[in-house]
TORKOL-4160 file (C-alpha; in steps of 0.2 Angstrom, whole numbers, padded with zeros to 4 digits, m for minus):
136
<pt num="1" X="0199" Y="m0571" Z="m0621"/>
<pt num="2" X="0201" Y="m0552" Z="m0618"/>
<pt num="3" X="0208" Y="m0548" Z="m0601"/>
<pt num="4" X="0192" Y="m0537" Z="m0594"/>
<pt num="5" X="0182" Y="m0554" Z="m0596"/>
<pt num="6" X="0194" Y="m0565" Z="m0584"/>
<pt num="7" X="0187" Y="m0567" Z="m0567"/>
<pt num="8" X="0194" Y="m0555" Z="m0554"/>
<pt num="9" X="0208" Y="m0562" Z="m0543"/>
<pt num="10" X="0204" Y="m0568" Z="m0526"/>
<pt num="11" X="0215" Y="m0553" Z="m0517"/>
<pt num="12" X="0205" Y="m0541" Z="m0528"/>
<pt num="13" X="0190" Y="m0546" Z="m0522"/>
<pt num="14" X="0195" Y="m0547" Z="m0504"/>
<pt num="15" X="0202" Y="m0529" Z="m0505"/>
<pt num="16" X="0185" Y="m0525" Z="m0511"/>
<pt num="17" X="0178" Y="m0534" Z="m0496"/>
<pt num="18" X="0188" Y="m0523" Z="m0484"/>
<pt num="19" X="0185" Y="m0506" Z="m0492"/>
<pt num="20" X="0167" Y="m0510" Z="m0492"/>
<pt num="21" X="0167" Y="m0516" Z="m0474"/>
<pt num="22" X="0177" Y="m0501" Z="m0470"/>
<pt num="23" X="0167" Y="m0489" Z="m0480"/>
<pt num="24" X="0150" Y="m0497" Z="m0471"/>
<pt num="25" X="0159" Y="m0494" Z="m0450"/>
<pt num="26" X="0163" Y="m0476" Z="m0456"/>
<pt num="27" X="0144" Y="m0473" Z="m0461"/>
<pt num="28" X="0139" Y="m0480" Z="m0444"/>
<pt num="29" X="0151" Y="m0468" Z="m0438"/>
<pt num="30" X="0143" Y="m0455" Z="m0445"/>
<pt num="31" X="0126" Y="m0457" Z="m0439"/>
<pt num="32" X="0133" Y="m0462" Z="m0424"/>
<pt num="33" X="0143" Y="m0445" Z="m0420"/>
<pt num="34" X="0128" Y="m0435" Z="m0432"/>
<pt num="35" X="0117" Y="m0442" Z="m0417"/>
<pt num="36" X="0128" Y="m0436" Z="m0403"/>
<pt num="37" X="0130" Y="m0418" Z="m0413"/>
<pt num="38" X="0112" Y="m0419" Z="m0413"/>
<pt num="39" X="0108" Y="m0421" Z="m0393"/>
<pt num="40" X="0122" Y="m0410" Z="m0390"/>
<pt num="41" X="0111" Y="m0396" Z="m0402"/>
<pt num="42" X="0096" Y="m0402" Z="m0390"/>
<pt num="43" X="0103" Y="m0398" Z="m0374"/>
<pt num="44" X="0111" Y="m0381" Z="m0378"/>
<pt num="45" X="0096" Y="m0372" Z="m0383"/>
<pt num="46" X="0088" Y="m0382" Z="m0369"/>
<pt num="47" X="0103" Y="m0374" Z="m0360"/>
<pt num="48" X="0098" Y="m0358" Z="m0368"/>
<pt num="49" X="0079" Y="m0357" Z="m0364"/>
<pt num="50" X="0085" Y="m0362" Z="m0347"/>
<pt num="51" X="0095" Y="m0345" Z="m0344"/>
<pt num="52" X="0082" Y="m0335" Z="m0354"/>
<pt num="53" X="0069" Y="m0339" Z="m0341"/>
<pt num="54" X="0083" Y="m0339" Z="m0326"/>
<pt num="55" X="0085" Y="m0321" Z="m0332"/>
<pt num="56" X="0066" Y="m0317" Z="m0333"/>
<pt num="57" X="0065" Y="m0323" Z="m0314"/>
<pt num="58" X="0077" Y="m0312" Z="m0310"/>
<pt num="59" X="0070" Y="m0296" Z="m0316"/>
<pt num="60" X="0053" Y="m0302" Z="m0311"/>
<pt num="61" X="0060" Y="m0304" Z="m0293"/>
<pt num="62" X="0069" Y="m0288" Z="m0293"/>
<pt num="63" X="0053" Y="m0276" Z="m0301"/>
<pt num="64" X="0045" Y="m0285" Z="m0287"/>
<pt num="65" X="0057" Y="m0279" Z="m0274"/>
<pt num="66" X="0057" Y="m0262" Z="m0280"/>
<pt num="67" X="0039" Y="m0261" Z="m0281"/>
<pt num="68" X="0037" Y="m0265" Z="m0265"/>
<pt num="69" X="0053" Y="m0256" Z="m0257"/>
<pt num="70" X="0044" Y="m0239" Z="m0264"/>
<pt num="71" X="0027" Y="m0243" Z="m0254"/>
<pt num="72" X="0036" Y="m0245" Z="m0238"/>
<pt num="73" X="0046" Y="m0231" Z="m0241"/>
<pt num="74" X="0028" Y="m0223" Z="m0246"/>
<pt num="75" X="0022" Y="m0229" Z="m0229"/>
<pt num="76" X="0008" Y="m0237" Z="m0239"/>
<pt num="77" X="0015" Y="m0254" Z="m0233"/>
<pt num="78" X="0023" Y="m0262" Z="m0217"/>
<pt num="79" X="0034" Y="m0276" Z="m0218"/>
<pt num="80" X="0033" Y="m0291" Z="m0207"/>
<pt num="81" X="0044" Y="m0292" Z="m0193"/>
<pt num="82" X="0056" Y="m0305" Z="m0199"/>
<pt num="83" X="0061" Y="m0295" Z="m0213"/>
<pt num="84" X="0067" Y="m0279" Z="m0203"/>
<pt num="85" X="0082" Y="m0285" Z="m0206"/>
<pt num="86" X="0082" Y="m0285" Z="m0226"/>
<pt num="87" X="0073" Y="m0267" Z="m0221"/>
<pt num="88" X="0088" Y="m0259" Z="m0214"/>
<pt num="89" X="0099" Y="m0265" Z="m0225"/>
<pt num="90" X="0087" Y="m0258" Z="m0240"/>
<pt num="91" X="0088" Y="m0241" Z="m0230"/>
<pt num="92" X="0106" Y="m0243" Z="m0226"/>
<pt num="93" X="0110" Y="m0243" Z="m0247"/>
<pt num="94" X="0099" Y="m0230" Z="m0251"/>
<pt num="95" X="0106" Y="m0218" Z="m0239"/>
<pt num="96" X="0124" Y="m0223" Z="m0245"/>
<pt num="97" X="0116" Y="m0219" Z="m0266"/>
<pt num="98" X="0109" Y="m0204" Z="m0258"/>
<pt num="99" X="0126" Y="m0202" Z="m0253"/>
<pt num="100" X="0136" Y="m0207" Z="m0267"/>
<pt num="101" X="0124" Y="m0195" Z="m0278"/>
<pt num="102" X="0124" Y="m0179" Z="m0268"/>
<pt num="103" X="0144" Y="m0181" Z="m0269"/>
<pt num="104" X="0142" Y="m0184" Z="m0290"/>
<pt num="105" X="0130" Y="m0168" Z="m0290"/>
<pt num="106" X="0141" Y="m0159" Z="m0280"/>
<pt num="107" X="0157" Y="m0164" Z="m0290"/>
<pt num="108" X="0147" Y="m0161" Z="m0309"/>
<pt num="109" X="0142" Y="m0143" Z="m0299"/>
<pt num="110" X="0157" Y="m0139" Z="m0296"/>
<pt num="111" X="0164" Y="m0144" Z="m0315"/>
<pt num="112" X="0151" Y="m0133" Z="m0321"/>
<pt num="113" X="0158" Y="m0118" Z="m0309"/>
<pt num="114" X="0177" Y="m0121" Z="m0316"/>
<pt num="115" X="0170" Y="m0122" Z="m0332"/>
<pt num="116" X="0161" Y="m0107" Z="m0331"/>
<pt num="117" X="0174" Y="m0096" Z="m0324"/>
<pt num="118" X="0187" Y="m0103" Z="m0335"/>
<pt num="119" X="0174" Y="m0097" Z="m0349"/>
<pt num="120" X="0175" Y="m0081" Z="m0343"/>
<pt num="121" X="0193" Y="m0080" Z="m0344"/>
<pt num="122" X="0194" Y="m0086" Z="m0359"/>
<pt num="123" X="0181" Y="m0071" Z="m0366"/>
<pt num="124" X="0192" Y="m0058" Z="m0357"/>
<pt num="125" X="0206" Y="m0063" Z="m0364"/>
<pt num="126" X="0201" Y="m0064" Z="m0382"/>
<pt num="127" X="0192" Y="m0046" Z="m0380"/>
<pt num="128" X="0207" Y="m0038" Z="m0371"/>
<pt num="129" X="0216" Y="m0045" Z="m0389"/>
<pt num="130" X="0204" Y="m0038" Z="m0398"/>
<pt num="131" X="0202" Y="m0021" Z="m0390"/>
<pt num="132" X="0222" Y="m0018" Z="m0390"/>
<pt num="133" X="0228" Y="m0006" Z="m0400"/>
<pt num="134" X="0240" Y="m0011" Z="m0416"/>
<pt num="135" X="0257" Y="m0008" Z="m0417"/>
<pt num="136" X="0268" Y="m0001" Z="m0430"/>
């Protein structure tokens, strides 16, 4: 009888056994951690929509606040009384940017002045170069 036609050993079928047990837990394995890798997917766009609208809260509040910090400082509006406090701290800011930028203006003023005079200088002396007579 040709040897391809005998029956298999018992230890080759029970080495087959195992690799398909073996090959069967890593597929469950697979969908398992295919399933975690899923939810995770889930909860960072979930994540992600989350600070998307976080953000558009913010800026919503803020556009608020400015809106209405330029009525009051309009006089078109009064705040209550319990908010004198967040009014005097507004006022307190915008004097100290009022501040800040008078200084920058001054500063970029004063740049210009340097510049300008250095300008000058600088024309002079390439004209008194020009206009001076040639040696020989």
């Amino acid at each position: 009888m040709p040897e391809r036609l005998q029956p298999q050993p018992p230890q080759n079928a029970e080495m087959l056994r195992q690799i398909q047990a073996a090959w069967e837990e890593a597929q469950a394995q697979l969908h398992v951690l295919k399933s975690q890798v899923e939810h995770a997917a889930a909860m960072a766009q979930a994540k992600v929509g989350s600070n998307m609208l976080d953000r558009d809260l913010d800026r919503a509040y803020r556009d608020l606040g400015e809106a209405v910090w330029a009525e009051v400082s309009k006089g078109k509006l009064v705040l209550p009384a319990n908010l004198t406090a967040v009014r005097k701290l507004l006022e307190g800011v915008t004097q100290k940017i009022r501040t800040q930028n008078n200084s920058i203006n001054d500063l970029l003023a004063e740049g210009a002045d340097i510049a300008k005079r250095l300008q000058e200088k600088m024309s002079a002396a390439s004209k008194g170069v020009a206009g001076a007579p040639k040696k020989r």
